[in-house]
C-alpha positions in Angstrom: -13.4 -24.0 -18.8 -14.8 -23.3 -15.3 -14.2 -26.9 -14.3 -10.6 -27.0 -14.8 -8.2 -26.1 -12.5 -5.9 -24.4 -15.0 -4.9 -21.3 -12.9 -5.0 -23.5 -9.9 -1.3 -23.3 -9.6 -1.3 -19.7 -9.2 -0.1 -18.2 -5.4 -1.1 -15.3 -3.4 2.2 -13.7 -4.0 1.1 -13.8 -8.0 -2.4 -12.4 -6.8 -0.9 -9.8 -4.8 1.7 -8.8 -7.7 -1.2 -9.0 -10.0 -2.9 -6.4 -7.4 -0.1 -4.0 -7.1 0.8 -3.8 -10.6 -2.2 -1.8 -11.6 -2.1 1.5 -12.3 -4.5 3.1 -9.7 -2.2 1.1 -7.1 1.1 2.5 -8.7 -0.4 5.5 -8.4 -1.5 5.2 -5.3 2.3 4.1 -4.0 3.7 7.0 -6.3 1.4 9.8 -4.1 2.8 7.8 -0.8 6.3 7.6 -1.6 5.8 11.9 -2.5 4.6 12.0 0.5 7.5 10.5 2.2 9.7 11.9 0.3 8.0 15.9 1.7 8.1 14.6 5.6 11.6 14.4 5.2 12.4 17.1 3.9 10.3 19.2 6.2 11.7 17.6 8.8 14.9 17.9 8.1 14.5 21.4 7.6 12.5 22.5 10.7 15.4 23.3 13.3 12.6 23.2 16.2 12.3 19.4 16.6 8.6 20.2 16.8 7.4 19.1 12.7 4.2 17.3 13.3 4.7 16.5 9.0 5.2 12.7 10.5 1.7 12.9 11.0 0.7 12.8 7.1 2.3 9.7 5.9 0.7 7.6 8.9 -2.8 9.2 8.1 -2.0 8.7 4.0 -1.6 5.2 5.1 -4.2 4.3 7.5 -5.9 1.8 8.8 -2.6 -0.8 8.2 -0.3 1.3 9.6 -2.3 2.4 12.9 -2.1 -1.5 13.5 2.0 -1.0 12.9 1.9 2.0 15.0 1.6 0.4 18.8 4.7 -1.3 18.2 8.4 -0.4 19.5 8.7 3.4 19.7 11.9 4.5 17.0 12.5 5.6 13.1 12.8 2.2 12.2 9.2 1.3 13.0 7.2 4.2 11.5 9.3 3.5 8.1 8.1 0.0 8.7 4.7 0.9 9.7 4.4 3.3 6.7 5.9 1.2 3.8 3.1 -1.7 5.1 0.5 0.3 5.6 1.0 1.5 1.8 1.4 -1.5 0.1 -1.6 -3.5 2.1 -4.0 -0.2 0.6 -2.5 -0.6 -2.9 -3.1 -4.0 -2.7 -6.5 -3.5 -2.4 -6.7 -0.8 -4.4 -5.6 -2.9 -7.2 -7.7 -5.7 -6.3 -11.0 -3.4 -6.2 -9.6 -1.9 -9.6 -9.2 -5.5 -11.1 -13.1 -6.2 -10.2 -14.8 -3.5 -11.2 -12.9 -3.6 -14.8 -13.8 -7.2 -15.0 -17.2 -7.0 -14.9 -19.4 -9.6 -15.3 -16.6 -11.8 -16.1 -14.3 -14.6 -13.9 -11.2 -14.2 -12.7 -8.8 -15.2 -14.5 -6.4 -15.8 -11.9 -8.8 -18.5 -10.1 
């Protein structure tokens, strides 16, 4: 009934599982966690110090993780900057996925 509030209850955290549970967002997080999962290993294996393969994750996960980016200089902060970046786009990925396979019908989750 659109009156009620049945799904009231319902948090953001249960909206935002909802969101990254779908499968263009797992998707998504799959390609970004290759991608990791390459810089590393390029990086590990270019003796120069001069692999610019950081580069790709932080492009794979703009505009969240330019935000991220300005913050203390070190390892710890581009993981950080990358795993947010990644998960705020597959959010709305997912959310964008869940409206357009609605349709013309309400949320559910409202």
């Amino acid at each position: 009934m659109p009156g009620t509030d049945a799904h009231a209850g319902r948090s953001t955290f249960h909206r935002l599982g909802l969101n990254l549970r779908n499968p263009f967002a797992l998707g998504y997080l799959g390609i970004c966690l290759a991608i990791v999962v390459w810089t590393v290993v390029v990086t590990v294996m270019d003796d120069s110090g001069e692999s610019m393969a950081g580069v790709v994750p932080v492009l794979a996960t703009a505009p969240a993780s330019f935000v991220l980016l300005v913050l203390p200089d070190g390892k710890a902060m581009f993981v950080v900057a990358v795993v947010l970046g990644a998960l705020v786009n597959a959010s709305v990925i997912g959310w964008c996925a869940r409206a357009l396979t609605r349709g013309g019908r309400p949320d559910p989750t409202r």
